[in-house]
C-alpha positions as CSV (number, residue, x, y, z in Angstrom):
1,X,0.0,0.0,0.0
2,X,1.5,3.6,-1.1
3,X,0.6,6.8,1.2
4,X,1.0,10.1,-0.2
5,X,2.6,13.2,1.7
6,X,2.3,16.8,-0.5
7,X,5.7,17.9,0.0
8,X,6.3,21.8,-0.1
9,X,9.6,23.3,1.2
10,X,12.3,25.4,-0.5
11,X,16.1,24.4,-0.9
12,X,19.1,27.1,0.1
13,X,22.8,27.0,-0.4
14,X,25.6,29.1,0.4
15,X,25.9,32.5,-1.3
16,X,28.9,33.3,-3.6
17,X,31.5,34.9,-1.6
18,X,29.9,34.5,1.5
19,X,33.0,32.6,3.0
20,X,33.0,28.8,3.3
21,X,29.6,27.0,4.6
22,X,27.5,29.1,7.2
23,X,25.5,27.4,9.7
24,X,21.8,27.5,9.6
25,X,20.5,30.4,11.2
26,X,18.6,30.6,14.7
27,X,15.0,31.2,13.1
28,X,13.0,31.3,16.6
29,X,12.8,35.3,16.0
30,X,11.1,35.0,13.0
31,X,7.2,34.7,13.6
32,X,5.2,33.0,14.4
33,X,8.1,30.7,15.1
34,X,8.3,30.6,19.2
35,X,11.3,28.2,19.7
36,X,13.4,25.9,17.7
37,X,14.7,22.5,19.0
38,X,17.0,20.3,18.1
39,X,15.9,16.6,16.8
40,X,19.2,15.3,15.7
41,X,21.4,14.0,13.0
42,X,20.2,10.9,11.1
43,X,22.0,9.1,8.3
44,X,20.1,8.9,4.9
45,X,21.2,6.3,2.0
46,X,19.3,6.7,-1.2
47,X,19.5,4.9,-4.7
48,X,18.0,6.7,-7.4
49,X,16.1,5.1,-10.1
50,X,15.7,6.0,-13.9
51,X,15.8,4.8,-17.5
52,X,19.3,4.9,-19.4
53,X,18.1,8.4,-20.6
54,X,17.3,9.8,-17.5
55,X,13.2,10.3,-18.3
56,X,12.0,10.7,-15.0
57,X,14.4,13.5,-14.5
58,X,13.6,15.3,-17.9
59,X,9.8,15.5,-16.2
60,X,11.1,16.6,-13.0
61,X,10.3,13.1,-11.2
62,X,12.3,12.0,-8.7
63,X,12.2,7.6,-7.6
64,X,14.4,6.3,-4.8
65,X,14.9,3.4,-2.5
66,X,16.1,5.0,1.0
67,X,16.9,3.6,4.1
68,X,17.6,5.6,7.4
69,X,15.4,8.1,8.8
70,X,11.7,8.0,9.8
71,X,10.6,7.4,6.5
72,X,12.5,4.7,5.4
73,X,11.4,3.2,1.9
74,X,10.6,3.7,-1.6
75,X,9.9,6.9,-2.7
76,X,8.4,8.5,-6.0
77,X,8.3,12.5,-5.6
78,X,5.6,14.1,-8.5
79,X,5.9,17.9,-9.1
80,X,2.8,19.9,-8.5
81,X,4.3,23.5,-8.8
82,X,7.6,24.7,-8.3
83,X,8.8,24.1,-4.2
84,X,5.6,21.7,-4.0
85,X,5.4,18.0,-4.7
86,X,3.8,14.8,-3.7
87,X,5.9,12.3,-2.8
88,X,4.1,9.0,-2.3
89,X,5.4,5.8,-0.2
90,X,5.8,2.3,-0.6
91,X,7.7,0.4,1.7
92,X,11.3,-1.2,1.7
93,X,11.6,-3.8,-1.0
94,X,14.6,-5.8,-3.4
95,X,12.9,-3.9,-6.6
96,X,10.4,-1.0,-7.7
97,X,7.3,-1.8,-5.9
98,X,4.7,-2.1,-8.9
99,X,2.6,1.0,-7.5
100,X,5.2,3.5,-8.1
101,X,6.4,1.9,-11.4
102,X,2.5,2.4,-12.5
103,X,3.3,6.5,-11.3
104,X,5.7,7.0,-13.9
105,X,4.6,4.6,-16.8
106,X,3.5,7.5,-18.8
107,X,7.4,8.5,-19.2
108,X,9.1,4.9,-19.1
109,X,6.3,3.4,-21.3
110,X,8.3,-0.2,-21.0
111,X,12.1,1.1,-20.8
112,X,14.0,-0.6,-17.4
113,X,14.3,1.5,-14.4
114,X,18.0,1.1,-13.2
115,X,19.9,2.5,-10.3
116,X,21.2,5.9,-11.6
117,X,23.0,7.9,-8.6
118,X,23.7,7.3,-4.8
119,X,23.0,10.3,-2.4
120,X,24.7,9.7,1.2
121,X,23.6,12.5,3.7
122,X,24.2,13.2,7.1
123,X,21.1,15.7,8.0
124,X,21.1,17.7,10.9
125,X,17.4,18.4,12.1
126,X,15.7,21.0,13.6
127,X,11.7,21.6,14.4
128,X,10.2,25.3,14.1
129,X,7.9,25.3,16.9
130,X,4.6,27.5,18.1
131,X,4.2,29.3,21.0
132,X,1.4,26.1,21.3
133,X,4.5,23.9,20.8
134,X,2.7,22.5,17.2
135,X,4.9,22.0,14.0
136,X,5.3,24.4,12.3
137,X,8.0,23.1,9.5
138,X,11.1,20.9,9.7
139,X,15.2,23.0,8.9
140,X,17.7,20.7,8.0
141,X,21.5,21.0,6.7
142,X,22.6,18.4,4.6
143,X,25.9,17.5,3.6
144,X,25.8,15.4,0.5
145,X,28.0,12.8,-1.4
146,X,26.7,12.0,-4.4
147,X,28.1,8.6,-6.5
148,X,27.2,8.1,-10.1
149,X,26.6,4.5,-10.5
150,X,27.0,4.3,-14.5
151,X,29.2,5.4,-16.7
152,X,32.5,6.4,-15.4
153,X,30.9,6.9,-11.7
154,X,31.6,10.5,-10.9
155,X,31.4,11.9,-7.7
156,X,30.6,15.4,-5.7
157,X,29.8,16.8,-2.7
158,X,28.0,19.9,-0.9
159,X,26.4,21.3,1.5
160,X,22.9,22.2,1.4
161,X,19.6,23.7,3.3
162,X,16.1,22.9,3.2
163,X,13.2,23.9,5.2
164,X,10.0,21.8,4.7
165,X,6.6,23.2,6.2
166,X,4.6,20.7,8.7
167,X,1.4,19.1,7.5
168,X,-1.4,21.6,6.6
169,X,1.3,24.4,7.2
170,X,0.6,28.0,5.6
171,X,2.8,28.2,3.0
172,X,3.4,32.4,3.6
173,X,5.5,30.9,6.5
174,X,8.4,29.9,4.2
175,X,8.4,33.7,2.7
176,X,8.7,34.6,6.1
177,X,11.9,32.6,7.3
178,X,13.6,33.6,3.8
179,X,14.8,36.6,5.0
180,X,16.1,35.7,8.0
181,X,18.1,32.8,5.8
182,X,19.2,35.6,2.9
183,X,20.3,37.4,5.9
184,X,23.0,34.7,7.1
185,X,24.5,33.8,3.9
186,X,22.3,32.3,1.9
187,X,20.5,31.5,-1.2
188,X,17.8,29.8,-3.1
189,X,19.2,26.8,-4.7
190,X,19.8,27.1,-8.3
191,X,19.2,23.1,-8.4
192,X,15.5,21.9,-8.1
193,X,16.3,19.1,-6.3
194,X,19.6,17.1,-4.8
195,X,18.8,15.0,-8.2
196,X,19.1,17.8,-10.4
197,X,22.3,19.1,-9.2
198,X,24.2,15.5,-8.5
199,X,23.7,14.3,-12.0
200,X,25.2,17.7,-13.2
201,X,28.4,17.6,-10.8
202,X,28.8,13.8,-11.0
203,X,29.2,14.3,-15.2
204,X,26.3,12.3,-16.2
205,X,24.3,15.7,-17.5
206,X,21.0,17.5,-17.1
207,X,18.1,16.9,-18.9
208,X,17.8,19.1,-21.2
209,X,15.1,22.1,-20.7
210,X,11.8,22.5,-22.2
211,X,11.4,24.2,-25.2
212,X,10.1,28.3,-24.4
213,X,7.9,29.4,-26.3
214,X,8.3,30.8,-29.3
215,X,7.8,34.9,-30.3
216,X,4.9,36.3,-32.2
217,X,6.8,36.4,-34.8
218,X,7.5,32.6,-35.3
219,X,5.9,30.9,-37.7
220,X,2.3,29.4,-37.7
221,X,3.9,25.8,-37.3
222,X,6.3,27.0,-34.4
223,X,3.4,28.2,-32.0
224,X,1.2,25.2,-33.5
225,X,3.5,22.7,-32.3
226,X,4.5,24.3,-28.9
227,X,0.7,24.2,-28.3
228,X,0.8,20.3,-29.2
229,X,3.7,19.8,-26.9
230,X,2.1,21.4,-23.8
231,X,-1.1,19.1,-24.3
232,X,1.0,16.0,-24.6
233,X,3.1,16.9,-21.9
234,X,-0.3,18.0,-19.7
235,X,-1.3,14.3,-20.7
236,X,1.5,12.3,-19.5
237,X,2.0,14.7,-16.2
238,X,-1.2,14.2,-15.5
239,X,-1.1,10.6,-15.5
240,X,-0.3,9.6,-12.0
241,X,-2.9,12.3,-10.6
242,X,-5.5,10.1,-12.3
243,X,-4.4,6.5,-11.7
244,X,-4.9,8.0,-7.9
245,X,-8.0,9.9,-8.1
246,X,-6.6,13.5,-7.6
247,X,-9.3,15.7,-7.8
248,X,-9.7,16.6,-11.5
249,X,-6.6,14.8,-12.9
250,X,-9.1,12.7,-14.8
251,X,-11.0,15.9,-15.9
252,X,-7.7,17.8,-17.4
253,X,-6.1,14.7,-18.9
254,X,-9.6,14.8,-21.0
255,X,-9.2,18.1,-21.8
256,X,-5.5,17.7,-23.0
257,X,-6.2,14.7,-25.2
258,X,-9.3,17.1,-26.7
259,X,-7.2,19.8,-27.2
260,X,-4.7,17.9,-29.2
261,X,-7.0,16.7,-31.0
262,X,-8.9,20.0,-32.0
263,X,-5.9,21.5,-33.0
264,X,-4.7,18.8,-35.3
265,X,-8.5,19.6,-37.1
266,X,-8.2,23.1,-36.3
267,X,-4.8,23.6,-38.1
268,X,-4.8,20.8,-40.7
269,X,-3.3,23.5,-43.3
270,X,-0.4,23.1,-40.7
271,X,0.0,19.6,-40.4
272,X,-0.9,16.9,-42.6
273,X,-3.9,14.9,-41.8
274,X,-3.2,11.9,-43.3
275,X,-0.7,11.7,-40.3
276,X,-2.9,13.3,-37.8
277,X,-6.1,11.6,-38.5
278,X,-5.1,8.4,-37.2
279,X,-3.5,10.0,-34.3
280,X,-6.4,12.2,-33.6
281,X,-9.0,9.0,-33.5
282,X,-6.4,7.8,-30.9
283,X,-7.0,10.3,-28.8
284,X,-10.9,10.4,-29.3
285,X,-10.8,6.7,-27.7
286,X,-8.7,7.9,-25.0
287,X,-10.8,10.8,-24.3
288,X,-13.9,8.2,-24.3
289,X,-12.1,6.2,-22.1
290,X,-11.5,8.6,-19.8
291,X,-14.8,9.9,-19.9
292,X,-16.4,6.9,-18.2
293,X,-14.9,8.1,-14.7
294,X,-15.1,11.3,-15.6
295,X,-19.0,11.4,-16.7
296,X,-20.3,9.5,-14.0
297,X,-18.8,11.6,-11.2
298,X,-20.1,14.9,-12.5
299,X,-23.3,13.3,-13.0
300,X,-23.3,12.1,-9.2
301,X,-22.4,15.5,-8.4
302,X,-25.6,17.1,-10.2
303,X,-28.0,14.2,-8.8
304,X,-27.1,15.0,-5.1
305,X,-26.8,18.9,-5.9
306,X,-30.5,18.8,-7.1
307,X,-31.5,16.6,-4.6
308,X,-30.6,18.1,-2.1
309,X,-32.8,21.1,-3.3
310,X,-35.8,18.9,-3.3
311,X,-38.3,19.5,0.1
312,X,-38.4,16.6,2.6
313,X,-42.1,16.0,1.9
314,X,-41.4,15.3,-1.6
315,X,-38.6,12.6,-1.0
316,X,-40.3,9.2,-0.7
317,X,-38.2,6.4,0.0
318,X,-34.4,5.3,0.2
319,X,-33.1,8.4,-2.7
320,X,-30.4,9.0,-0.6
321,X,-28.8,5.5,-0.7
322,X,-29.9,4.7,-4.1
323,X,-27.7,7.3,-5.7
324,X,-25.0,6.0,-3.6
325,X,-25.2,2.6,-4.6
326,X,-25.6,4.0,-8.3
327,X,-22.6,6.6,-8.0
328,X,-20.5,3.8,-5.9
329,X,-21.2,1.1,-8.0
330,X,-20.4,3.0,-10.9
331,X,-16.8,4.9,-9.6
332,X,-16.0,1.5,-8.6
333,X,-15.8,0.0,-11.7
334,X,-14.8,3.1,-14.1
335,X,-12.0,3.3,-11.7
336,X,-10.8,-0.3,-12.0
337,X,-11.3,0.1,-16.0
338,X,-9.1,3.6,-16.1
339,X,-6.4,1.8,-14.2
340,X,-6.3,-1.4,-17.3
341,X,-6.9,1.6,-20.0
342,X,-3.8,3.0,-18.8
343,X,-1.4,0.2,-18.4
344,X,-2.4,-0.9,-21.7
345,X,-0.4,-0.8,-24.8
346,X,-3.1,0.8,-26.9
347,X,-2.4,4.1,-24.7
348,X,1.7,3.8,-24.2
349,X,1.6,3.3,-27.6
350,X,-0.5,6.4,-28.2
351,X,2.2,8.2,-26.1
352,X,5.0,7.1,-28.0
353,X,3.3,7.9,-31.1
354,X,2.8,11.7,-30.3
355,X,6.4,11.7,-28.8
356,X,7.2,10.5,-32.0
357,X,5.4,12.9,-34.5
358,X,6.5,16.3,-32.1
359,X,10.1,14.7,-32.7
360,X,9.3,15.0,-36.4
361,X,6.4,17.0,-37.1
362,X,4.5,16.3,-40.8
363,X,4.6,20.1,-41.6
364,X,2.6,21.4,-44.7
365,X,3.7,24.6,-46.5
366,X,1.7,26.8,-44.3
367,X,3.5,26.0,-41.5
368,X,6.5,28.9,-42.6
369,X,3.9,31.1,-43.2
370,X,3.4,33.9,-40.5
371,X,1.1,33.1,-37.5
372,X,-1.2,35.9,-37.9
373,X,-2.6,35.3,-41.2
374,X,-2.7,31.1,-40.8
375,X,-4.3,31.1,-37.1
376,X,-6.3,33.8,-37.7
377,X,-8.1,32.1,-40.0
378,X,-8.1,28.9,-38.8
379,X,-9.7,30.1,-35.9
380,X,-12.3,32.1,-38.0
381,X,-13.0,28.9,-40.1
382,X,-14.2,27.2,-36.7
383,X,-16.2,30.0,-36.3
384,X,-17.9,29.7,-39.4
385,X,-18.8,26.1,-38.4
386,X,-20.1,26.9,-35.0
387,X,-22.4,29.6,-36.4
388,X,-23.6,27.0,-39.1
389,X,-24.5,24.6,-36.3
390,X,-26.0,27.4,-34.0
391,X,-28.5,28.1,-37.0
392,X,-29.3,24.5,-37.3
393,X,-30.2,23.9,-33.7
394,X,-32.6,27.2,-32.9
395,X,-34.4,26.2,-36.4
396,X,-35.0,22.8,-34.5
397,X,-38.0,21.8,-32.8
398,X,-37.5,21.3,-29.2
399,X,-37.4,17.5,-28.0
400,X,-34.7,15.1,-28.7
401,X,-33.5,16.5,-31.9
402,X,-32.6,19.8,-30.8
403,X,-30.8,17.7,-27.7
404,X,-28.5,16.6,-30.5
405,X,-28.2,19.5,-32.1
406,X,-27.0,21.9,-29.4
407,X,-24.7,18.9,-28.6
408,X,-23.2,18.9,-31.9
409,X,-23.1,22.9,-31.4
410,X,-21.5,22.5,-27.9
411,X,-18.8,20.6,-29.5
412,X,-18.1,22.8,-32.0
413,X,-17.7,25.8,-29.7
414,X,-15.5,24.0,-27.7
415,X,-13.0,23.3,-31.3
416,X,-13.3,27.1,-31.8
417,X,-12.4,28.1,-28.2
418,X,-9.0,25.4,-28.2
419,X,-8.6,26.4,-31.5
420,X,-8.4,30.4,-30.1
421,X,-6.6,29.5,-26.9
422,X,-3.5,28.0,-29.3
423,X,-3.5,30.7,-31.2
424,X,-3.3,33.1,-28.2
425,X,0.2,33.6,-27.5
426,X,0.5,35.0,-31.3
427,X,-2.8,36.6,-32.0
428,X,-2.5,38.2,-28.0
429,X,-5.7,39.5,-27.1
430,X,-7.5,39.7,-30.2
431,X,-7.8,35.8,-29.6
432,X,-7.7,35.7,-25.8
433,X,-11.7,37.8,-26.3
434,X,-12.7,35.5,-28.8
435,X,-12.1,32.5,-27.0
436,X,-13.8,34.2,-23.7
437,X,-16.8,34.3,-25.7
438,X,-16.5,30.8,-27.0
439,X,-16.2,30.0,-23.3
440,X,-19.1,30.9,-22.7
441,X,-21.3,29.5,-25.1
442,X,-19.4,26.3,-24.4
443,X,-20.5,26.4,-20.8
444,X,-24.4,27.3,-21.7
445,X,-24.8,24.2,-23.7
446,X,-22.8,22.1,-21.4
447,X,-25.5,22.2,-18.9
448,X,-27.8,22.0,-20.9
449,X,-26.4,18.4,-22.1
450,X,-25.7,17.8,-18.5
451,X,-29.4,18.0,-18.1
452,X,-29.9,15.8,-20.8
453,X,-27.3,13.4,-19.3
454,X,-29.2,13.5,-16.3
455,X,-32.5,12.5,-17.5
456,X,-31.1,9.6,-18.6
457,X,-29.6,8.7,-15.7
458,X,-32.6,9.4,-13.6
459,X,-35.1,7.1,-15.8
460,X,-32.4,4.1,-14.7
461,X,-32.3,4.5,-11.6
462,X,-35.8,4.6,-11.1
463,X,-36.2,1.8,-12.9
464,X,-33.9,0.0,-10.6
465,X,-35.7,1.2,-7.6
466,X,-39.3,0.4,-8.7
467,X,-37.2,-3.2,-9.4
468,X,-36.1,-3.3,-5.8
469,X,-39.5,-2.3,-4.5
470,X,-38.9,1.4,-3.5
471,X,-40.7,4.6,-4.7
472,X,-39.8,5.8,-7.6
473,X,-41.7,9.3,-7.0
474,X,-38.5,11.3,-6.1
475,X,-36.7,10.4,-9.3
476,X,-39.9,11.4,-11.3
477,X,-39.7,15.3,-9.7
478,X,-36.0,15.0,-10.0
479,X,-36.5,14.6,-13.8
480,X,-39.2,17.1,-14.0
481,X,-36.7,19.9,-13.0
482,X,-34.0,18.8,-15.0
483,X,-36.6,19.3,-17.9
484,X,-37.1,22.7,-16.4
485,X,-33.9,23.4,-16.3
486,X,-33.2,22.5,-19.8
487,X,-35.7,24.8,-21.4
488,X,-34.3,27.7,-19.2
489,X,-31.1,26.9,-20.8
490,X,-32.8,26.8,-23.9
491,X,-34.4,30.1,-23.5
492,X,-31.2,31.9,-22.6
493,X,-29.3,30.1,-25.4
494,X,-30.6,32.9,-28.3
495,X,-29.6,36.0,-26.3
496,X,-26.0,34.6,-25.4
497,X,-25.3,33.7,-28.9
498,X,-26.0,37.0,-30.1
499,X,-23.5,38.7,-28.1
500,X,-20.8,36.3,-28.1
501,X,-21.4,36.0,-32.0
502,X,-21.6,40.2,-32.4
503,X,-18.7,40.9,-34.9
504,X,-16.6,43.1,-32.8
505,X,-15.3,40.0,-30.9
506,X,-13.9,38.7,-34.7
507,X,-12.7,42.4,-35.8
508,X,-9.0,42.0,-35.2
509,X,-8.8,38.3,-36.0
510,X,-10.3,39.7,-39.6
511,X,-8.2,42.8,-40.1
């Protein structure tokens, strides 16, 4: 079994010039720090774990086997933001337990984890305390020895400090001690991690660093592409977030593999389709796939949201506990299907294929051409579509064929907003508008399928009620407001269109 512990804390060293290592300061004047005591000096003996080409270190992923400490064990450390990660537990074991290899199989996608770099430190503890006597973060000095174990086995040593905040500690703490530390000779570490800087001193190279993005006045294919490496990158980070249920990895991963997928359609006078296509169907399954966790659990949301508006007069029978069983039952599954969809080949093999066509991108002529004048009318192209649709569904009768129809529109807003958000860091805020707008009409018709979703959902489980003997009365006024809800959507649907569709929005991705 693996436990998680979200790891923030920020890493000093000793300032140029500042004359040899200085001790870490006495931090017990700096509030709301009360006293400081003294817990030690333990020994820690780490082996560190990657492929031959150091992938989990390119992604900023750190996986050891430690021993000495209070938290003896294996290790996996997953950034979050910079000075915060979640570092996640297994215990002491011969080889990588198989719930931390699953963590990083979106970057090892088969390749062997080998021992990589020994880190030997002797840490010297200290515990920032309240005036209540409660935690309030952990300062430590360590003085490293680092041992590459491939290659020609390199070696180096520092010294370095680190001050890690309690459980549930306020992070504005951390700004607060930094003074205090600046003040005695010290710095913020230039390393991100004692990873990052031993496989630069011991010989055996950094990764190398992500790509920047490119100026405005790069090419359409430039800013295409860094958009398509974000997404794929936004996938495969957010990987290990899903496989254990962090709220809304499952959510954005969905939205990564859309977006990749709208922009190879968007910008197909960028990229060839005949290599895209294939690619972007992919990703539809994957999407689906991910959608089965995903759509159940906002559903289960909505149910007990609206119930839960419902007066107690009204609710007849065991509602409460059927829409657990359905929601549990459900989760339960989706969850155990998610976890096969993504240790499956069809999706590391959909990884390697995306790795493989950023490596080599199947550019069309366009793709030289400058941003403005490609984008901007790729985007407006969408726009065309999604006003085509619009037409279709308010000429619709209402019932289930306007349903489908607003769907279909939904979707389409949702190509023209991705399609405006990539095309954003060229187009600036001409684009930035325009997608606001498409936003918005996105979000209108989402609940209004949500609705639809609903209903659905809501005529099977009353069916399985009235099959169990209960009521089914509650699920009946349940789908009565839904259906009220709907054509409130419906009748707000015209007036929202016509501003987000008024041409000033589209002036400067026209001119």
């Amino acid at each position: 079994m693996a436990d998680t512990v979200r790891e923030i804390e920020r890493k000093y060293e000793a300032r140029a010039g500042a004359g040899g290592t200085p001790p870490l300061p006495d931090l017990s004047a700096a509030a709301p720090v009360a006293s400081v005591t003294d817990r030690g000096t333990a020994e820690l003996d780490a082996v560190y774990y990657d492929t031959a080409d150091h992938r989990l270190a390119a992604a900023g992923i750190t996986l050891r086997r430690r021993t000495g400490g209070t938290d003896a064990g294996w290790h996996v450390k997953l950034p979050v933001a910079p000075g915060v990660r979640d570092e996640v537990h297994a215990p002491l074991s011969n080889g990588v337990p198989r719930t931390l290899a699953a963590l990083v199989r979106s970057r090892t996608r088969g390749a062997p984890l080998t021992p990589l770099i020994r880190i030997v430190s002797r840490r010297e503890v200290r515990h920032l305390l309240d005036d209540h006597g409660t935690l309030l973060a952990e300062a430590s000095t360590d003085d490293v020895t680092a041992t590459l174990i491939t290659g020609a086995g390199g070696t180096a040593s520092w010294t370095e400090f680190e001050v890690e905040l309690a459980p549930d500690g306020d992070p504005a703490l951390l700004d607060t001690l930094e003074p205090h530390l600046r003040a005695a000779g010290l710095r913020p570490s230039k390393a991100p991690s004692k990873l990052g800087r031993a496989l630069k001193e011991t010989g055996a190279g950094a990764p190398a660093p992500a790509p920047k993005r490119p100026s405005r006045k790069a090419g359409a294919g430039d800013h295409v592409l860094a958009f398509l490496r974000e997404q794929a990158e936004a996938v495969a980070a957010l990987d290990p977030g899903a496989r254990r249920g962090t709220e809304d990895a499952v959510h954005q991963m969905r939205v990564a593999t859309r977006r990749l997928r709208s922009a190879f359609r968007t910008y197909r006078k960028v990229l060839d389709r005949r290599v895209t296509d294939p690619v972007g169907e992919e990703l539809k399954w994957l999407a689906a796939e991910l959608g089965v966790d995903r759509d159940r659990e906002v559903l289960a949301e909505r149910l007990n949201e609206r119930l839960d508006e419902v007066p107690p007069d009204l609710v007849h029978g065991p509602v409460h506990a059927r829409l657990r069983t359905w929601s549990g039952d459900g989760r339960t599954g989706s969850r155990r299907h998610l976890t096969a969809v993504l240790d499956g080949k069809r999706y590391l093999r959909l990884l390697d294929t995306l790795t493989a066509l950023l490596a080599d991108p199947p550019l069309r002529p366009a793709a030289d051409h400058p941003a403005r004048q490609v984008l901007a009318k790729a985007v407006l192209s969408d726009y065309a579509r999604l006003a085509g649709r619009v037409e279709h569904a308010l000429s619709t009768e209402a019932g289930h064929d306007r349903d489908v129809a607003l769907h279909d529109a939904r979707k389409a807003a949702k190509r023209a907003r991705y399609g405006a958000e990539a095309a954003t860091p060229a187009l600036g805020k001409d684009a930035k508008r325009f997608a606001k707008r498409m936003k918005a009409v996105q979000s209108l018709l989402g609940e209004h399928q949500d609705s639809v979703m609903a209903r659905d959902a809501l005529r099977a489980i009353a069916a399985d009620a009235e099959a169990a003997g209960e009521s089914a009365f509650t699920f009946g006024v349940l789908h009565g407001r839904e259906e009220q809800c709907a054509e409130r959507y419906e009748r707000e649907f015209p007036a929202l269109w016509a501003k987000a569709s008024d041409a000033r929005w589209r002036k400067g991705l026209e001119a």
